[in-house]
C-alpha positions in Angstrom: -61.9 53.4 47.4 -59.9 51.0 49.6 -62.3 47.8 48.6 -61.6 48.9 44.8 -58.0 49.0 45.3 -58.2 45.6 47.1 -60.1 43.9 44.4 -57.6 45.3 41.9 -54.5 43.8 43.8 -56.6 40.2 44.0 -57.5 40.5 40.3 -53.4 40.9 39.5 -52.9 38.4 42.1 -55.0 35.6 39.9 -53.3 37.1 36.7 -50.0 35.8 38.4 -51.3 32.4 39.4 -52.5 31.6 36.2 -49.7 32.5 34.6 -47.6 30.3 37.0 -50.0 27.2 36.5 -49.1 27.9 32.4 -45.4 27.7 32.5 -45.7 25.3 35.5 -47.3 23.4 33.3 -45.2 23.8 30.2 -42.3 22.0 32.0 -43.5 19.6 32.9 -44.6 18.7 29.4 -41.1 19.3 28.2 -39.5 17.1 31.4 -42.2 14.4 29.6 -39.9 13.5 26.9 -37.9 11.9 29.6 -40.4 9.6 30.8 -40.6 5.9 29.8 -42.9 5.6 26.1 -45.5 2.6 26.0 -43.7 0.9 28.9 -40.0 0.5 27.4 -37.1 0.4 29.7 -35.2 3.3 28.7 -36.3 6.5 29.0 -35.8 8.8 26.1 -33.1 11.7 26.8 -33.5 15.0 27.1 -31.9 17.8 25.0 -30.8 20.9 27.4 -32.0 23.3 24.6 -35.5 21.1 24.4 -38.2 23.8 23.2 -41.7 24.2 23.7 -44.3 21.8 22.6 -46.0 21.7 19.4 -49.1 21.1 21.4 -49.0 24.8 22.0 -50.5 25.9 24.9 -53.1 28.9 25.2 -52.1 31.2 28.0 -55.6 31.1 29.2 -57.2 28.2 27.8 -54.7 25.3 28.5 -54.7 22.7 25.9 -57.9 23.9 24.2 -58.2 22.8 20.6 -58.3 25.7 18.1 -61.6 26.6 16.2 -60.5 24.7 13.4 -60.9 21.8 10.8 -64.2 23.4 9.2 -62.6 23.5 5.2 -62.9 19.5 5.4 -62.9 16.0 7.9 -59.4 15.6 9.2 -58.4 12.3 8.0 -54.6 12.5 9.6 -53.5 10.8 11.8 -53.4 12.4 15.7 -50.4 14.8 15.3 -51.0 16.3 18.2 -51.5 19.4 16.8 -52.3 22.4 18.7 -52.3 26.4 18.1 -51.6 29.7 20.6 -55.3 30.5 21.2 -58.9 29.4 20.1 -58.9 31.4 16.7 -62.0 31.2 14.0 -60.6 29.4 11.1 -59.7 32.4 7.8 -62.2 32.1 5.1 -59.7 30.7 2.3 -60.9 32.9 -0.7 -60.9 36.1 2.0 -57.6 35.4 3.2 -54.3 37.1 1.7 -50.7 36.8 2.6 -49.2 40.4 3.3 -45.5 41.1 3.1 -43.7 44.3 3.9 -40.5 45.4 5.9 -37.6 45.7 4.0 -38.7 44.9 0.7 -39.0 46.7 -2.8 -42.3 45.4 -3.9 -44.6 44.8 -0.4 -47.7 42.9 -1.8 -50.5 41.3 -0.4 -51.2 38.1 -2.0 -54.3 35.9 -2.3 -54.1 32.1 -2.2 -54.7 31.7 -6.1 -52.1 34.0 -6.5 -49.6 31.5 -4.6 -50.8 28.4 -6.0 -49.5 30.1 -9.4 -45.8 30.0 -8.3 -43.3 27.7 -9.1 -44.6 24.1 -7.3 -41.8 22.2 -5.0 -42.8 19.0 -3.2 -41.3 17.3 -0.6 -41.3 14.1 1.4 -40.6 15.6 4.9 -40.9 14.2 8.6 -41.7 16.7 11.2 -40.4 16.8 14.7 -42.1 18.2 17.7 -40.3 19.1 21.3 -43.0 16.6 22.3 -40.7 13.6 21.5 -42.8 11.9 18.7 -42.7 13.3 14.7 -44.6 12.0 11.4 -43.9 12.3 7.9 -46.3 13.7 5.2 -45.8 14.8 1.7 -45.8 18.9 1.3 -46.4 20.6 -1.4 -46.2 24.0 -2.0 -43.4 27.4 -2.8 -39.9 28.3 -1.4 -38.5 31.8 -0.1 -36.8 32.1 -3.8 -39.7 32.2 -5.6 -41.5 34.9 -2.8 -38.0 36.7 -2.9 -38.6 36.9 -6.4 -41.8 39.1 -6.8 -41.0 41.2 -3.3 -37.5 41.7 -3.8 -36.1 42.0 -0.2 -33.6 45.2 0.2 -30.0 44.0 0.7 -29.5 45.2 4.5 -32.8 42.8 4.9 -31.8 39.5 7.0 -35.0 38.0 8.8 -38.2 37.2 8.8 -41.0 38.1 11.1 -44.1 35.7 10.8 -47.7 36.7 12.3 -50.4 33.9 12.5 -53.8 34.2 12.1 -54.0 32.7 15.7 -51.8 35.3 17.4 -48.6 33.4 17.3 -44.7 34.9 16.0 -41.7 33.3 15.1 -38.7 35.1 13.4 -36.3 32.7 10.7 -33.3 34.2 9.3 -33.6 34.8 5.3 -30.3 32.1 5.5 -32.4 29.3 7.1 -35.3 30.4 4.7 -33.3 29.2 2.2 -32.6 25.8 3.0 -33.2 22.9 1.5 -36.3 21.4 3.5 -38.2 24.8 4.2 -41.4 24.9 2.6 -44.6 27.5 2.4 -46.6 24.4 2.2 -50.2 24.8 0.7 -50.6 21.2 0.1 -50.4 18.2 2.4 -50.8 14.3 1.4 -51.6 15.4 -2.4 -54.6 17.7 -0.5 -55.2 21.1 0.3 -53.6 22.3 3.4 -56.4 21.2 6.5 -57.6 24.1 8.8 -56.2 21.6 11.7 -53.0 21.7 10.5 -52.3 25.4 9.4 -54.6 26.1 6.5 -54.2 27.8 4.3 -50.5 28.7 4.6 -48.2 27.0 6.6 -44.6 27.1 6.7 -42.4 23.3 6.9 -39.0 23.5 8.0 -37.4 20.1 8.2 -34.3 20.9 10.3 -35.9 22.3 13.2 -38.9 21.5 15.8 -41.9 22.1 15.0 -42.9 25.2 16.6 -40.2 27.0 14.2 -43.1 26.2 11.4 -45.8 29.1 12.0 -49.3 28.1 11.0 -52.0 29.9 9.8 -49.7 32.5 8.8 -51.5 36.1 8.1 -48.3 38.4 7.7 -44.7 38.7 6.5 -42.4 41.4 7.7 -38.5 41.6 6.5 -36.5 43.3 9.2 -32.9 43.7 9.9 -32.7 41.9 13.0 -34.0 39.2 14.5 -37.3 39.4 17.0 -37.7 36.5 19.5 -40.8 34.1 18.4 -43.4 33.7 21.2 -41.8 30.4 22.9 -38.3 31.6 23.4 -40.4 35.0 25.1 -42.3 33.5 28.0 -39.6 31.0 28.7 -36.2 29.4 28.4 -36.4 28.3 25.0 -34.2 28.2 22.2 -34.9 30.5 19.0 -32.6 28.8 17.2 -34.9 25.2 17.5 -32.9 22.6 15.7 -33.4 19.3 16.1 -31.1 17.7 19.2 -29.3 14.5 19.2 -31.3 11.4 21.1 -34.5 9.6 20.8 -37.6 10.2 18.5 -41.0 8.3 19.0 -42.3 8.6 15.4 -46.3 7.9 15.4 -46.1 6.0 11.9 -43.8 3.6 12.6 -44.8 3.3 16.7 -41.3 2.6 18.1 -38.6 4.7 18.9 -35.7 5.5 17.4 -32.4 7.6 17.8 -31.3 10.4 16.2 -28.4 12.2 15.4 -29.8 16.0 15.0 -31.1 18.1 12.2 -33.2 16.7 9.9 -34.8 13.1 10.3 -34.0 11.3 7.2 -33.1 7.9 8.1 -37.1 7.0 8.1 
């Protein structure tokens, strides 16, 4: 009994280390974005409110690359682009889009159901915590037109997103209906890659990246807001908009300032 009780406190023990080594490593990421880019001379500055990577980090499995890309041959650019955990990419004709909560009509949608809303398309640059950002054309349906057909209740104010991955985020129904937020099905005049969130993804051009869930599975309408998984396991902002200072934007390979909020200038 007193050997089993050992090996149980040894087995927590590890839990705790590797846990450590995670967020360990997670700031030191983020205290990255301070360090010189392709040899320049100043160092880019760092926002006190500087989130989590995009290159999101498996609490396990640091790094690993999801189970992705099998719908077609990624042709994008390196975007860095990383998910939660190692998840099996969602067969695209099996997968449907449930939404509940606080709505009149909860539905479960299927992706040909989706495509058949009204179409918006946008020219938007996306910004990671990481430092760099790219730009790519989006195409796809806003929170009107899903409002719409699931009529949220009126004491209804955010939204809970699950991935298929295992990752949360919660956006208010206000910044839902910005200009710039997109369910993005389409990417580069192209279905949406498995690599980069297929088939459902959401785009939301005033805010880091990790504020756009990939892969996303469920919908819940709620009252008040839940923490996304970031802001959870560390000091992170939930609010994630973009910071004032310096932006290292792949497709044009030198960096640039920038003055918060959405990156328009380029």
């Amino acid at each position: 009994m007193r050997d089993r009780k050992k090996m149980s406190k040894r087995k927590w023990t590890r839990r705790r280390f590797l846990r450590a080594a995670v967020l360990a490593a997670l700031g030191w990421l983020a205290a990255a974005c301070g360090r010189l880019l392709r040899g320049r001379g100043t160092p880019l500055r760092e926002s006190p409110s500087l989130t989590p990577p995009e290159r999101e980090l498996t609490p396990t499995e640091p790094g690993e690359r999801a189970l992705g890309n099998q719908n077609r041959p990624a042709v994008k650019p390196d975007w860095n682009v990383r998910y939660f955990q190692p998840y099996r990419p969602v067969d695209h004709d099996q997968w449907r889009l449930t939404v509940g909560g606080l709505v009149e009509a909860p539905q479960s949608f299927s992706l040909d159901y989706l495509l058949a809303l009204p179409r918006l398309e946008q020219n938007t640059r996306m910004k990671c915590v990481e430092c760099w950002s790219a730009r790519a054309a989006w195409a796809g349906f806003t929170y009107a037109a899903l409002a719409e057909v699931v009529r949220p209740l009126p004491e209804a104010a955010w939204v809970h997103f699950e991935c298929a991955d295992g990752y949360y985020e919660s956006l208010s129904i206000e910044e839902l209906s910005q200009p710039g937020v997109l369910f993005a099905y389409e990417m580069d005049g192209e279905p949406l890659l498995d690599e980069f969130g297929a088939p459902l993804r959401l785009v939301v051009a005033p805010k880091y990246g990790y504020k756009g869930p990939k892969v996303i599975t469920h919908l819940r309408f709620e009252t008040d807001q839940q923490r996304g998984y970031w802001p959870t396991v560390g000091p992170y902002s939930a609010d994630g908009t973009i910071q004032p200072g310096q932006d290292f934007p792949l497709d044009l390979g030198e960096v640039r300032e920038i003055s918060g909020g959405e990156i328009t200038d380029y």
